[in-house]
N, C-alpha and C positions, 0 to 999 in steps of 0.2 A: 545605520540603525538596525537592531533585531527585533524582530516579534517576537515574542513570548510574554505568559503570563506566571511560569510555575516558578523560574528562577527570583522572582520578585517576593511570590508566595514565601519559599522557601526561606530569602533574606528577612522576611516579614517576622514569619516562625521562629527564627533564630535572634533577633533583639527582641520579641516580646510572647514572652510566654503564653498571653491569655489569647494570640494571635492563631493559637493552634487549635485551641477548641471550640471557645464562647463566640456566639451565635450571633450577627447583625445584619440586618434588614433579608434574615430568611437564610443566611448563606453561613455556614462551618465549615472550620479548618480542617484537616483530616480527615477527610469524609472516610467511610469504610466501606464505599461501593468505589469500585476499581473504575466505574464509568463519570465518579465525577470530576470534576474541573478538579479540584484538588484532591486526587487519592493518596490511598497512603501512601509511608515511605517505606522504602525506594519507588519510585515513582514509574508506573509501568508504565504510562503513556509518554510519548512524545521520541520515540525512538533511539533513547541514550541519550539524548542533547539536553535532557532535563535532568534536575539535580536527584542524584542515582545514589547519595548517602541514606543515612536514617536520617529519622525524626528529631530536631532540635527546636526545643522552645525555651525561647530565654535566657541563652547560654551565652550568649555575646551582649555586651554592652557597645548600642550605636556610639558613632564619633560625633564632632558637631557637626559635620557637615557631610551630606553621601550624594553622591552625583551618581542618576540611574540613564543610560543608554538605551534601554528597552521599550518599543512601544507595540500597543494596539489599536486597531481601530475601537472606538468606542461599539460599534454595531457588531463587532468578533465573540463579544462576551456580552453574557447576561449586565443587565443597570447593576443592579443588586450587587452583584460578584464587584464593579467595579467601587458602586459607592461605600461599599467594608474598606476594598485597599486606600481608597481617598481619606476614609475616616483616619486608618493606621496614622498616614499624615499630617495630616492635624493633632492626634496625639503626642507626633514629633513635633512637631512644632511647640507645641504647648510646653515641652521636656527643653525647648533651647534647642533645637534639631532641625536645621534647615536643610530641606529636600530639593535637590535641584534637579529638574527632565528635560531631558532634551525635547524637541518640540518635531521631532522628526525630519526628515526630508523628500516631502510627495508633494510639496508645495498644501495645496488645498485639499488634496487626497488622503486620505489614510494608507498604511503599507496594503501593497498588491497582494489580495486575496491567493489563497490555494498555490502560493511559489511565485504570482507573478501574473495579471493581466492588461490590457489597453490601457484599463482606466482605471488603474493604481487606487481601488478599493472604494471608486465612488461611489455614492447611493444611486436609488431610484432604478428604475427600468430604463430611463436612456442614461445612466451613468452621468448624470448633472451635478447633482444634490453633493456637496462638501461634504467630507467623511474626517470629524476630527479625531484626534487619537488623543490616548489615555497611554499613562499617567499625564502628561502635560496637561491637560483638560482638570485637572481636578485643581479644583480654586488653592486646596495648602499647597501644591508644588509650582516650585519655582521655575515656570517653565522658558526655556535658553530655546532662539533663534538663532539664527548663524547669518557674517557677513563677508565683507571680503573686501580688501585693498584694491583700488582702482585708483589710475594715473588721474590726478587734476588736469584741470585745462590746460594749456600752451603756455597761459599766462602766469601758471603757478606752475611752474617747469619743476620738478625733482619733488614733488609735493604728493600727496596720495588721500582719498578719501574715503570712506567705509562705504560700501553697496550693498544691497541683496545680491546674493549668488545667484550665475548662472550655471555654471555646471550642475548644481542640484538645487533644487527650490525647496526653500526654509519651509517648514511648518509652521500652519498656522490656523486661525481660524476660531469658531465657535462653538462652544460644546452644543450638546443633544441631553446630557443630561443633568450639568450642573446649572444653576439659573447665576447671571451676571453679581457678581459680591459686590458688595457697599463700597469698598474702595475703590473699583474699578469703574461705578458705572460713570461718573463726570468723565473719566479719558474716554470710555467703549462711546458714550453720547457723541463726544465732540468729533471724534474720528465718522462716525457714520452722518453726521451734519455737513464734514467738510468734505470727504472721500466723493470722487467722479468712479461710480460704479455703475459697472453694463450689467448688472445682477441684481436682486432686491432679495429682501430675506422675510421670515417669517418670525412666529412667535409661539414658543412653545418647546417639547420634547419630542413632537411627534412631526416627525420628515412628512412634507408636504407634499405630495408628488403634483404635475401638472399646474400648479400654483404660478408659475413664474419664478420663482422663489429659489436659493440656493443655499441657504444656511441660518441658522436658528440668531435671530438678531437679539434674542433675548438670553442669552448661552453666556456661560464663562466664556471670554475671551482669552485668549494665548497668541502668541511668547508675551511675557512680562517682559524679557529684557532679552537683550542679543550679546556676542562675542563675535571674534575673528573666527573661520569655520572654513577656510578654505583655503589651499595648500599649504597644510602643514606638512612637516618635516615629523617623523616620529621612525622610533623603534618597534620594527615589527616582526616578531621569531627570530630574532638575530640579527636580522638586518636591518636597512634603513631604507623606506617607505615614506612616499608620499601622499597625502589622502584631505579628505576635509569629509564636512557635515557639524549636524548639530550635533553627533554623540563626540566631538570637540571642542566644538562651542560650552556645552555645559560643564565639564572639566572645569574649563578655562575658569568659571565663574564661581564653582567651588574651590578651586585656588583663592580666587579672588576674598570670597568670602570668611575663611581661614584666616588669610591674614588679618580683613576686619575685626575678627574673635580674638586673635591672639594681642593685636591692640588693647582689647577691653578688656581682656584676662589680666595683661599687664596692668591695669587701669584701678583693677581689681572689681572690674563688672564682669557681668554675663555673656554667655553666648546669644548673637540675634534671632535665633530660632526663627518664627516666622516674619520673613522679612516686607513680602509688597505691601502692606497697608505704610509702610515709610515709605517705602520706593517709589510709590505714583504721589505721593507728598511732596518728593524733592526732582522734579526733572532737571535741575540743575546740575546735578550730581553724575548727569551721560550725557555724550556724543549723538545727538538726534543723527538718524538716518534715517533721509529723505529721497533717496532713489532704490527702487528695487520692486518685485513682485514676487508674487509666489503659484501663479498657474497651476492649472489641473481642469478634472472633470468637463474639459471642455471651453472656460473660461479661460480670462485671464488672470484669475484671482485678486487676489487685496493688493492695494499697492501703498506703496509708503508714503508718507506722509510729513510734514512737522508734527512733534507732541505723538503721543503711543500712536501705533497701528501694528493690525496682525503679521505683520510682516517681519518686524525689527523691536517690536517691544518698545519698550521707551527708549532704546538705543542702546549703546556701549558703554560700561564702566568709565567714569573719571578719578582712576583710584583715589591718589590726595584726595578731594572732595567727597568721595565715597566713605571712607576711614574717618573722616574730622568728623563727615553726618554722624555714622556710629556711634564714634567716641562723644558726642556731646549730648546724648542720652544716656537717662539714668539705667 
């Protein structure tokens, strides 16, 4: 996973024109102080590594489906700054444009502050307090956990089952600034009724320090949904690499999703644009995964569960069944 927020701006600016100027919740596009979050273009800050073209607004037409790799902690950036890019998303959505994020990998942590510390960008003053990250956090994206093949038991010899990763701990967790959406809250309810947690949470946008407390129990909740995320095989400068994480996993589920569209193109319907309000409708349609956790800030974070949890989403694609759902919507 990368932190940044300018390459995402940039993308932004360039499938929608009005994304470069007009004003929401206090924050504009191309600002013309060199000091803000997004200055002009070419972009002085961020030492090269940020998008170093001119200014494009609306010169590209998005695809149906874009899988973003990028995250931030939610606490790195102004509310405001993020709840404009979350709106962007739902605008997709609205257009047939499904946004898929990866969900990070800090387990319960957001990416480590300033290059890299202990406590992989927790809150609070003893680094307790869960730190979710954005985009995955904003209710229109589709935000992807990551899992991993594990041997069955003795008795199911040559068998394999899907887990939470251990090499890297999935993302996951509560926002801070979006409140629980109406399709999500009967699974976020059920998961914190049945979940054995050594943590309790609060309620609200505002981090609670000294509470007991470690994450906003009244938050959008993430991942919606998981993939495989761990030892893949891929092409990398030439060669060939081996690697995992979520900014895998989500890939994966934009593949996935393409092919649902191109079913219903056929079909001669629409693309799903935004898709969880179906998703947490049909848990038939995935692979529950029921072992795994996501550690951090001191805990041992969420852990999986039957039926959604932060850890694993509603679980893993069951294409057939995934595709028939689609298709049999108008």
């Amino acid at each position: 996973m990368a932190m940044h927020s300018r390459p995402v701006t940039a993308f932004f600016d360039a499938i929608d024109g009005s994304y470069c100027t007009l004003n929401a919740y206090g924050q504009t596009g191309n600002c013309q102080d060199a000091a803000c979050i997004d200055p002009v273009y070419p972009n002085p800050n961020g030492g090269g590594q940020s998008y170093q073209g001119q200014l494009m607004c609306g010169t590209f037409k998005p695809t149906n489906v874009i899988s973003i790799s990028y995250e931030n902690a939610e606490n790195s950036l102004p509310a405001n700054y993020l709840r404009r890019q979350c709106l962007e998303l739902m605008k997709l959505g609205l257009q047939g444009v499904t946004v898929v994020v990866a969900a990070g990998d800090n387990g319960v942590g957001g990416h480590a502050a300033n290059g890299g510390d202990a406590h992989k960008g927790c809150l609070g003053s003893q680094h307790d307090i869960f730190a979710p990250v954005s985009l995955a956090s904003c209710p229109y994206a589709l935000s992807v956990g990551a899992t991993k093949l594990q041997a069955a038991a003795a008795a199911s010899k040559g068998t394999f089952v899907e887990v939470g990763p251990t090499d890297f701990y999935t993302g996951g967790g509560f926002s801070n600034i979006y409140p629980t959406p109406d399709w999500q809250q009967s699974a976020v309810a059920t998961y914190l009724g049945r979940a054995k947690l050594d943590f309790g949470g609060y309620s609200g946008d505002t981090v609670q320090e000294n509470s007991g407390t470690n994450f906003n129990k009244s938050g959008r909740a993430y991942p919606d949904v998981s993939a495989l995320g761990s030892n893949f095989y891929m092409v990398y400068r030439g060669g060939l690499a081996k690697g995992g994480g979520t900014s895998v996993a989500a890939p994966v589920w934009a593949a996935v999703l393409t092919q649902v569209n191109e079913a219903r193109l056929r079909a001669n319907k629409t693309a799903v644009g935004h898709v969880q309000p179906v998703l947490y409708k049909h848990p038939e349609v995935f692979t529950d995964v029921v072992e795994g956790s996501n550690p951090g800030c001191g805990t041992t974070g969420f852990v999986a569960t039957a039926g959604w949890d932060p850890v694993s989403g509603l679980g893993t694609p069951i294409f057939p069944k995934l595709r028939d759902l689609f298709l049999s919507l108008a």
